[in-house]
C-alpha positions as CSV (number, residue, x, y, z in Angstrom):
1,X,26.6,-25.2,14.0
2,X,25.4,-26.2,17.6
3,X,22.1,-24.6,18.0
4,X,22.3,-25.3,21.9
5,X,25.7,-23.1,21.8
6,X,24.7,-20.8,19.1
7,X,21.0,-19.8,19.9
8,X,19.4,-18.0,17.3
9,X,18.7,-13.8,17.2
10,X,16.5,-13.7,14.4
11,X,16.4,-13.1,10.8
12,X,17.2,-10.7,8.0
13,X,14.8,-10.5,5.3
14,X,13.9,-9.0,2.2
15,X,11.1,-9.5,0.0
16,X,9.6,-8.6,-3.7
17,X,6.2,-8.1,-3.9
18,X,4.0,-8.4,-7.6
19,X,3.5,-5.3,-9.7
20,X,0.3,-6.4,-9.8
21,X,-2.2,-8.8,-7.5
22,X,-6.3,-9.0,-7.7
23,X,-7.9,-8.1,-4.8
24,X,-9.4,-11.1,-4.7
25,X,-6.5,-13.1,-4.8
26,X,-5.0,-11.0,-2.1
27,X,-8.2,-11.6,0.8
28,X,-7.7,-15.0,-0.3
29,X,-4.2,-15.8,0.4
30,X,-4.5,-13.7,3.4
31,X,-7.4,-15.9,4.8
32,X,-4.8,-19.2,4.0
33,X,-2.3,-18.0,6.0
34,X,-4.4,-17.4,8.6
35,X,-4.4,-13.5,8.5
36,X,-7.4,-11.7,8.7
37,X,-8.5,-10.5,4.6
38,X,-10.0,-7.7,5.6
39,X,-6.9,-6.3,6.1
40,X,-6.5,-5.9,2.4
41,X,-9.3,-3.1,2.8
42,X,-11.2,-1.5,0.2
43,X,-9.9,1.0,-1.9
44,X,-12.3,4.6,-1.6
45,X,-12.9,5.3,-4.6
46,X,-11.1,9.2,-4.7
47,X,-7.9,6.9,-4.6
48,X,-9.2,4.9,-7.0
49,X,-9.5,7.6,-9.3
50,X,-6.4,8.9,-8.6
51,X,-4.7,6.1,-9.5
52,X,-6.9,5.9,-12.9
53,X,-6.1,9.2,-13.9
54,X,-2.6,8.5,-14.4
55,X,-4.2,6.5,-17.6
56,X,-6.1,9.7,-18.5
57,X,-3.5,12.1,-18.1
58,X,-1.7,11.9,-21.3
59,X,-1.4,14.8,-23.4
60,X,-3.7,16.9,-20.5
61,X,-3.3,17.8,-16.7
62,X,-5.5,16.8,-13.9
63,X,-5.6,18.7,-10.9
64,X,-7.8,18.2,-7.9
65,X,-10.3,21.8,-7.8
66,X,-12.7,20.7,-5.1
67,X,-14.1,18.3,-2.0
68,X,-17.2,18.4,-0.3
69,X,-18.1,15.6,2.0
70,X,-19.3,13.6,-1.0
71,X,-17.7,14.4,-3.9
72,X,-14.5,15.5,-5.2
73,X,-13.8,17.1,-8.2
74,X,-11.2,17.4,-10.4
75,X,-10.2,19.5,-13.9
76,X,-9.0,18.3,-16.7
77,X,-6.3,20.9,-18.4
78,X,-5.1,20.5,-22.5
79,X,-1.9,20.7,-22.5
80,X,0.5,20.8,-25.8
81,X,3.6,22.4,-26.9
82,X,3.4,25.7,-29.4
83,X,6.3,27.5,-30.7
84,X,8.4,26.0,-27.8
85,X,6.0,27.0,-25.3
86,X,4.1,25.2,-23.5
87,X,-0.1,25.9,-23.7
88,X,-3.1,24.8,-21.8
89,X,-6.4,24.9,-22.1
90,X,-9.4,23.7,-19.9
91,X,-11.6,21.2,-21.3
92,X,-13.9,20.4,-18.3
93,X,-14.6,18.8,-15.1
94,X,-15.1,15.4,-13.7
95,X,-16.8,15.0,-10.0
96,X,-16.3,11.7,-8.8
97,X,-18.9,10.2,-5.7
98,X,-17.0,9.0,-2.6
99,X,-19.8,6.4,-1.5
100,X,-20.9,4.9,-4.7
101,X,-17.5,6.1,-7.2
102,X,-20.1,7.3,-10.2
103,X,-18.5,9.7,-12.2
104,X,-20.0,13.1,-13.6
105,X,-18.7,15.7,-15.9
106,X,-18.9,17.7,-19.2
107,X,-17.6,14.8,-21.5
108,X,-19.6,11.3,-21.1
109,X,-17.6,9.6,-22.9
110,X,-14.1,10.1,-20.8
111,X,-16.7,9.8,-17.5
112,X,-17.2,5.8,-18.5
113,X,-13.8,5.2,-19.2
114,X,-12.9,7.0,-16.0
115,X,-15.0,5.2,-14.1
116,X,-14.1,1.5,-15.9
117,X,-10.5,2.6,-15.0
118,X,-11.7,3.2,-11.2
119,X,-13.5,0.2,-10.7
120,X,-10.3,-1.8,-12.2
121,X,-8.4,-0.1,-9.7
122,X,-10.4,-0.7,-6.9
123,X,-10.1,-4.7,-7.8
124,X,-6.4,-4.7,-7.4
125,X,-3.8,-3.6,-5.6
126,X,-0.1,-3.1,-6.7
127,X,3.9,-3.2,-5.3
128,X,3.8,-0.6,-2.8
129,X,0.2,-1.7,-1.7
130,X,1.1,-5.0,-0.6
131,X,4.5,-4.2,1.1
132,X,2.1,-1.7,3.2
133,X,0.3,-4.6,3.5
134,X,3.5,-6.3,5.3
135,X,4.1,-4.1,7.3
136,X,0.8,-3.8,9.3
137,X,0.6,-7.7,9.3
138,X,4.3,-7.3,11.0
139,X,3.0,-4.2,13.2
140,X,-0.6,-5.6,14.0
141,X,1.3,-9.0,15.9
142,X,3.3,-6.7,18.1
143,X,6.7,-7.2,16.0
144,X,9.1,-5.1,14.3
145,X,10.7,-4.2,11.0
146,X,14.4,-3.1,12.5
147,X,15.9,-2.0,9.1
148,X,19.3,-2.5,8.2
149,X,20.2,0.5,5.7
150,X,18.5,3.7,5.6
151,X,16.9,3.2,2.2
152,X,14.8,0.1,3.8
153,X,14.4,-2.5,1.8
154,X,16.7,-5.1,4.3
155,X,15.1,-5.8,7.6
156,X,15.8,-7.7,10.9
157,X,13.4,-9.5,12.8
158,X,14.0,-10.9,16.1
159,X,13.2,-14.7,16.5
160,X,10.6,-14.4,18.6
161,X,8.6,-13.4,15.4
162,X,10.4,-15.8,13.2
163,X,7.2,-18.2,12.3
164,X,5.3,-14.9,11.3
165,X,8.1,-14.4,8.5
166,X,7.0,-17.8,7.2
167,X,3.8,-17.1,7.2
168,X,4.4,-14.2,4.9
169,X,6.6,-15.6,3.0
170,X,3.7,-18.6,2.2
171,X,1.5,-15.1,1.4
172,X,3.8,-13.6,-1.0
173,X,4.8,-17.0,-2.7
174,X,0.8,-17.3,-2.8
175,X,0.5,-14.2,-5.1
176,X,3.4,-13.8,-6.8
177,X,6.2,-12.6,-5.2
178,X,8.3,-13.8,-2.7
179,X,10.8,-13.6,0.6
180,X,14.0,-14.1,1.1
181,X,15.3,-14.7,4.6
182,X,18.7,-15.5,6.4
183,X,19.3,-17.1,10.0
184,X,21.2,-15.1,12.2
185,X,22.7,-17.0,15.6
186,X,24.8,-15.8,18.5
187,X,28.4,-16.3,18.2
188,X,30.0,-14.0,15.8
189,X,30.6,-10.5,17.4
190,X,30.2,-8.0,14.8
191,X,27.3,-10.0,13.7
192,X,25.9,-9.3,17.4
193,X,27.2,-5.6,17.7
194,X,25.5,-4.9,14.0
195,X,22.1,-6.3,15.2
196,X,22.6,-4.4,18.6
197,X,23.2,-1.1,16.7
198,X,20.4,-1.6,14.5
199,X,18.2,-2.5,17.2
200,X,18.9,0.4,19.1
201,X,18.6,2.5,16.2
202,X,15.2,1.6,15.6
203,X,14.3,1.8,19.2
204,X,15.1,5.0,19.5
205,X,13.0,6.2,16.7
206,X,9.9,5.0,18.2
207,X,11.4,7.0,21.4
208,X,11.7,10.0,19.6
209,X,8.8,9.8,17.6
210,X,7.2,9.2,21.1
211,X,8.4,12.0,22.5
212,X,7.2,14.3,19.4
213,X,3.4,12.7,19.4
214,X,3.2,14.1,23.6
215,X,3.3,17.4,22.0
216,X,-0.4,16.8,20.9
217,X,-1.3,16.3,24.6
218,X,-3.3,19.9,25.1
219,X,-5.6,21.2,27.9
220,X,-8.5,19.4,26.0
221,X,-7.0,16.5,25.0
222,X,-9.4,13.6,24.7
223,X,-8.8,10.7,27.4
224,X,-8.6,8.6,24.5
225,X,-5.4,10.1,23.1
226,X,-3.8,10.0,26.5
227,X,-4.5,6.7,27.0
228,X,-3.0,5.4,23.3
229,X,-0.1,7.7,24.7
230,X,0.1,5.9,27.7
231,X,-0.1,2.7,25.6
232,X,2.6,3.7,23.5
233,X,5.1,4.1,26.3
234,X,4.1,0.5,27.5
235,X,4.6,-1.0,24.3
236,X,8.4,0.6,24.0
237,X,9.1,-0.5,27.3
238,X,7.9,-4.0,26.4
239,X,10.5,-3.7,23.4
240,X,13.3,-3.1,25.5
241,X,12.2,-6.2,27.7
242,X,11.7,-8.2,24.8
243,X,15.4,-7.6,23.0
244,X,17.1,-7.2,25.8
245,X,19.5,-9.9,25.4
246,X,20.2,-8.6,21.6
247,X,20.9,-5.2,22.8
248,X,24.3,-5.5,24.4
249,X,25.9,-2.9,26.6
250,X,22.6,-0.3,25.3
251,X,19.6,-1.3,27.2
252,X,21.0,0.7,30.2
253,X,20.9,4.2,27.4
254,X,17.3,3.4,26.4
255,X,16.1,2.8,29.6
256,X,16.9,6.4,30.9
257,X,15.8,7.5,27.1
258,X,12.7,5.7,27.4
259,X,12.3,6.7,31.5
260,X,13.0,10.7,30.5
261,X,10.3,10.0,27.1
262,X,7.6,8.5,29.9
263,X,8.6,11.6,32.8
264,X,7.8,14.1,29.8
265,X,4.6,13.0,28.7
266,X,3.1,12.6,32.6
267,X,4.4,16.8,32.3
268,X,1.8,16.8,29.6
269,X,-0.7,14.8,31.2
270,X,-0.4,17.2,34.2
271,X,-0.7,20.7,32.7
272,X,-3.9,19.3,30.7
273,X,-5.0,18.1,34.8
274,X,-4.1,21.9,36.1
275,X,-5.6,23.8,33.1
């Protein structure tokens, strides 16, 4: 195909990431593909816990009973099955430490392996951490996931971005998973009107959530928050510049959405002025 006549759009891609992936692993990939690996932030250790609990929890049912601003604490409920009805009993409570994750409770011996659990925890990170992971490297450079079915999963990225897919796709291969990604060129229409459609879909999403985050705007907002607002609106407009040629006949219909999104939050940003 003739690049010069058929210019490319972008690309669709999917990826799997590993079940499983040390934390150390993780920084260091991230720091090869020239991301920063501090984005693969520390786990606190009430997470952490969480997440080791769901070793704990057979036969018995933990439920969070307090917080405090450093400790949380949760009980740990017997549970077994007695003439076809279910019975529970309390056995005790653990309090885990938010700063340093020590763990203290009425049996010592479950504390330990609680607290083994947590600190294995806190070394790795798992499927749904690393696609997170993705999708703030995608989000942190200014591009976009546009998905492609409701369920996510299938993504377009415009090819403006298309070297940032590589990147991650070096970082997933690095750790143990991997991407998959198709070229997508000008010159097939319903190729074109998909991506438009898709596109627009996604844009207004941001408009709407837009739209819903003005309603935090109030008499004493800080100028902070109007300001990220006011950033918001920027970066949607910037969007619509950016994918302009992808969007077909719709950039006219997001401009006035993206116009009436920007006229509502100045109402906002007034009232908060005249209260």
């Amino acid at each position: 195909m003739n690049e010069a006549i058929n210019p490319a759009m972008g690309v669709i891609c999917s990826w799997k990431a590993p079940k499983e992936v040390s934390l150390e692993l993780l920084r260091n990939s991230l720091e090869d593909c020239g991301f920063d690996p501090m984005m693969a932030r520390d786990m606190i250790a009430r997470d952490a816990f969480t997440r080791a609990a769901r070793e704990l929890s057979e036969a018995r049912v933990i439920d969070k009973v307090g917080e405090d601003e450093t400790t949380v604490s949760f009980q740990f409920t017997k549970k077994w099955m007695e003439e076809q009805e279910f019975k529970f009993d309390k056995e005790f409570v653990l309090t885990v430490h938010k700063e340093t994750g020590t763990i203290t409770g009425g049996n010592p011996e479950l504390a330990k392996t609680a607290f083994d659990l947590l600190v294995q925890h806190q070394g790795k990170r798992n499927t749904s951490d690393v696609s997170r992971l993705i999708q703030k490297i995608i989000e942190s450079a200014g591009a976009d996931l546009i998905p492609l079915r409701e369920q996510g999963g299938v993504y377009f990225v415009p090819d403006s971005h298309k070297d940032l897919i590589g990147a991650i796709r070096k970082l997933l291969k690095d750790i143990g998973g991997y991407l998959s990604s198709f070229d997508i060129r000008f010159g097939q229409a319903d190729t074109q009107d998909s991506v438009a459609e898709a596109i627009t879909n996604h844009m207004h999403d941001l408009i709407e959530q837009f739209k819903e985050s003005c309603a935090e705007i109030k008499p004493d907002s800080a100028e902070w928050l109007v300001n990220r607002r006011k950033g918001t609106i920027k970066s949607i407009k910037d969007k619509l510049k950016c994918y302009h040629g992808l969007l077909q006949g719709y950039s006219e219909r997001l401009g006035q959405e993206i116009e009436d999104a920007e006229t509502l939050m100045l109402e906002h940003i007034k009232k908060e002025t005249e209260a």
